[in-house]
VOGU-3710 file (C-alpha; in Angstrom, 3 decimals, decimal comma):
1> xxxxxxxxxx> 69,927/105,061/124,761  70,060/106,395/121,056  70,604/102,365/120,434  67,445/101,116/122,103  65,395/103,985/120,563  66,778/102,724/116,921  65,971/98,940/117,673  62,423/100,555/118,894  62,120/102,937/115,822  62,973/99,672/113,479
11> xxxxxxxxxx> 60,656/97,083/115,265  58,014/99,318/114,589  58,921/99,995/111,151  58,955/96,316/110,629  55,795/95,771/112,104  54,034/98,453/110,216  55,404/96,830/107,230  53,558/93,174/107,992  50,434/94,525/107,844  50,567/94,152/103,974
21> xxxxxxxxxx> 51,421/90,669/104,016  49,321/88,663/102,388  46,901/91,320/101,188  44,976/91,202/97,668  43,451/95,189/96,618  41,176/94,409/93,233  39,736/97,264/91,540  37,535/98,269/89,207  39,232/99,958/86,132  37,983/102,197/83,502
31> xxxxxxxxxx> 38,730/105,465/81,928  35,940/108,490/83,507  32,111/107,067/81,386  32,786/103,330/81,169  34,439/100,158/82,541  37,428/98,794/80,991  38,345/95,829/83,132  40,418/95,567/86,547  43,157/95,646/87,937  44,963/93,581/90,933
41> xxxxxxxxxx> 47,599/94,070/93,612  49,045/91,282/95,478  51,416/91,833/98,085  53,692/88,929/100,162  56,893/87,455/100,904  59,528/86,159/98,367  63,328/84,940/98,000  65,752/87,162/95,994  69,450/85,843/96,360  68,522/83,837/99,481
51> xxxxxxxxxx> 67,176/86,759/101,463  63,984/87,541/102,507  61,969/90,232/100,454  58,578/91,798/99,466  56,899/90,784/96,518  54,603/92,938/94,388  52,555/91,723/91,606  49,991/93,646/89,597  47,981/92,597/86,822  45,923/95,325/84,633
61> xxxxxxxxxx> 43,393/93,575/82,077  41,240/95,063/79,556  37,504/93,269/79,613  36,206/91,166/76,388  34,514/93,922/75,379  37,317/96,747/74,969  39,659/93,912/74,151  38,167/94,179/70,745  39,615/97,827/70,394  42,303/98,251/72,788
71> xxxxxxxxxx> 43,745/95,101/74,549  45,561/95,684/77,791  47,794/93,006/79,169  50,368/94,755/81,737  51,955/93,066/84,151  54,338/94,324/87,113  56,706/92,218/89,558  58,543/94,099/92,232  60,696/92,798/94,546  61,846/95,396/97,405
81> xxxxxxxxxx> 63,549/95,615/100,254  61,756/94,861/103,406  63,397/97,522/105,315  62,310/100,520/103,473  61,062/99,164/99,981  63,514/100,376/97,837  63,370/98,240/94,840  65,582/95,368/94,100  64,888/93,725/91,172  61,266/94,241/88,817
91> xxxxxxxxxx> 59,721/92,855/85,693  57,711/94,786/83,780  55,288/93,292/80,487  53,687/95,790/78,680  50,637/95,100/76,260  48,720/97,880/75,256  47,113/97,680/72,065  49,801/97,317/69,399  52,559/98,128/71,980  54,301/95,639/73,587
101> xxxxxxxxxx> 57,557/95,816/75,918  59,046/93,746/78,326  61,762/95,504/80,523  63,747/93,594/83,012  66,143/95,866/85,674  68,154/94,813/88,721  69,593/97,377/91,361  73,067/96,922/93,154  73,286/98,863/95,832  76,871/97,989/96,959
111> xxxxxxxxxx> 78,234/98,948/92,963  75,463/101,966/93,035  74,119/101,031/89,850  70,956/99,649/88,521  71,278/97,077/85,201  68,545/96,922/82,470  69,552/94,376/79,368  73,284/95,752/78,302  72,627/99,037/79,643  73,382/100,382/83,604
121> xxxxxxxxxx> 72,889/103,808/85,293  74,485/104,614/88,096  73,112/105,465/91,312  73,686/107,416/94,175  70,225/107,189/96,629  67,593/103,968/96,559  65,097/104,046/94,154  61,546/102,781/93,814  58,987/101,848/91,764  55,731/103,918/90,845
131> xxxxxxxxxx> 53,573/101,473/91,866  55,140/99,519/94,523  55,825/103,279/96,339  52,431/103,205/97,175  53,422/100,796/99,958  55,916/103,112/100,677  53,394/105,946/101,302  50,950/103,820/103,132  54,627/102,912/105,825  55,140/106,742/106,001
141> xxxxxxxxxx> 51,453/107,885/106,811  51,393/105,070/109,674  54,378/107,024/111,388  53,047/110,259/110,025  55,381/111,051/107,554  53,068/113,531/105,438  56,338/114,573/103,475  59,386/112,787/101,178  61,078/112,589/98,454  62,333/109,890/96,493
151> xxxxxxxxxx> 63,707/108,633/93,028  61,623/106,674/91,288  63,046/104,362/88,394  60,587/103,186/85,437  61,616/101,476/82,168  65,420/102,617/82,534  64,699/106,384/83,704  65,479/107,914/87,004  63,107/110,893/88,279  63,286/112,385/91,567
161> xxxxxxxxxx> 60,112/113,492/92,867  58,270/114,828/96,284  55,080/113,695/97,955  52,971/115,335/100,055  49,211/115,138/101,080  46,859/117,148/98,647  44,195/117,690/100,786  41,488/115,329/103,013  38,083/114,800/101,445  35,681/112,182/101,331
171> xxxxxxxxxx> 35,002/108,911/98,594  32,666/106,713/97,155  34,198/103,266/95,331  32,193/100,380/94,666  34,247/98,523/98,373  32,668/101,725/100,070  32,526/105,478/100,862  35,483/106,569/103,062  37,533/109,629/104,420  40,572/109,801/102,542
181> xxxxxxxxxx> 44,287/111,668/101,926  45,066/112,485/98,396  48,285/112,214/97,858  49,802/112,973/94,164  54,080/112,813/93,219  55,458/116,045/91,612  58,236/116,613/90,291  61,327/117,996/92,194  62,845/119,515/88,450  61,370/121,089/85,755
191> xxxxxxxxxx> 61,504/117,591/83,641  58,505/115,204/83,439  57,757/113,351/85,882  56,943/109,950/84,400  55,401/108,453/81,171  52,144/110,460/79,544  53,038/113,345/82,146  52,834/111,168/85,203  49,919/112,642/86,470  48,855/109,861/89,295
201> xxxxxxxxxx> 46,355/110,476/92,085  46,444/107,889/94,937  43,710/108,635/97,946  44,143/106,555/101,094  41,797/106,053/103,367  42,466/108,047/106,987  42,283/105,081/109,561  45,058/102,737/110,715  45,041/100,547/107,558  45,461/103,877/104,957
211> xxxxxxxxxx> 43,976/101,787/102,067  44,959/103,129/98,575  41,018/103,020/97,417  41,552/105,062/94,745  43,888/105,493/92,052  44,239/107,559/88,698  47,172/107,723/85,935  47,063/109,130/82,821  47,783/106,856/80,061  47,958/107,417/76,215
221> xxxxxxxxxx> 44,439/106,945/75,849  42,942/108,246/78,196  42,421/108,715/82,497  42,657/105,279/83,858  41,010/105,310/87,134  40,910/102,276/89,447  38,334/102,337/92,616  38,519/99,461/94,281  36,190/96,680/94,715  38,005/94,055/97,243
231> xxx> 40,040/93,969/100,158  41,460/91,429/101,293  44,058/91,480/104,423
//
């Protein structure tokens, strides 16, 4: 019995998991008064090692006209585990302004360690990316899992942090005005949680397809905040 409820439970995991196959989330990006430029998500199927795994890639641009002061050029590939979407392997290209940084990481899971350049840290729980978690979240509110914690890896540091929804309330983004969860990570320790104090902000919206609409990260120069323009499944 406890087998046929796990083959059950995992089925529907998996199937929860397809319905981001294949989809495209563009937003609008700026930073509170103006436009800045956008920002995509595209999420499918890819090969890592000769298995089968999800692919993440987001692109954040800067427009022509606040290229001429600050130039944004980031990048993110993520490729994750289509069981629980851990991360396996990510690429990161970082152009903002005069910094630039590439960062390039693979995790072993059977040696517990994750490798970055000549560097390594080991490992004791699955870690995920601060971006491609928000596929994570999305899996977790569609079996109503409205609390976790996880360890999130970024540019060679570890942080272990909880998630849990803020509160409901209702927004407007250019795709539409919807009923949403905001959901923000905190930190489990008294360290920072990410870059720039990690503040992020995600709000999904509350129906079957919990569609991040709505996202906000503080950056160096500002409170980027993305509302999204496109969806396509």
């Amino acid at each position: 019995m406890r087998n046929k409820l796990f083959i059950i439970f995992l089925t529907f995991n998996l199937y929860a998991n397809e319905n981001f196959i294949g989809e495209t989330l563009k937003y609008n990006a700026g930073f509170r008064i103006f436009s800045a430029g956008e920002a995509v998500l595209s999420f499918n199927w890819d090969t890592l090692g000769g298995d089968s795994v999800y692919f993440l890639n987001a692109e954040i641009k800067t427009n022509s006209f606040l290229d001429k002061f600050y130039k944004v050029r980031d990048r993110i590939k993520a490729w994750m585990s289509p069981h629980d979407f851990s991360l396996k392997k990510v690429e990161k290209f970082v152009s903002e302004g005069s910094y630039k940084k590439k960062h390039f990481a693979e995790i072993d899971y059977l040696k517990n360690e994750i490798k970055f350049g000549k560097k390594s840290l080991n490992i004791k729980n699955r870690v995920f990316d601060p971006l491609s978690i928000i596929y994570k979240i999305r899996e977790n509110l569609v079996i109503k899992k409205y609390f976790f914690e996880v360890n999130i890896y970024d540019m060679g540091k570890i942080k272990p942090v909880k998630f849990e929804i803020d509160k409901v309330e209702w927004v407007e983004v250019p795709y539409g005005n919807f009923e949403c969860f905001l959901i923000s990570p905190k930190p489990i320790n008294s360290k920072k949680l990410l870059k720039n104090e990690g503040q992020m902000k995600v709000w999904f919206t509350k129906d079957e397809k919990f569609i991040p609409i709505k996202i906000e990260q503080s950056t160096n120069v500002g409170t980027m905040v993305m509302e999204l323009q496109e969806y396509n499944p």
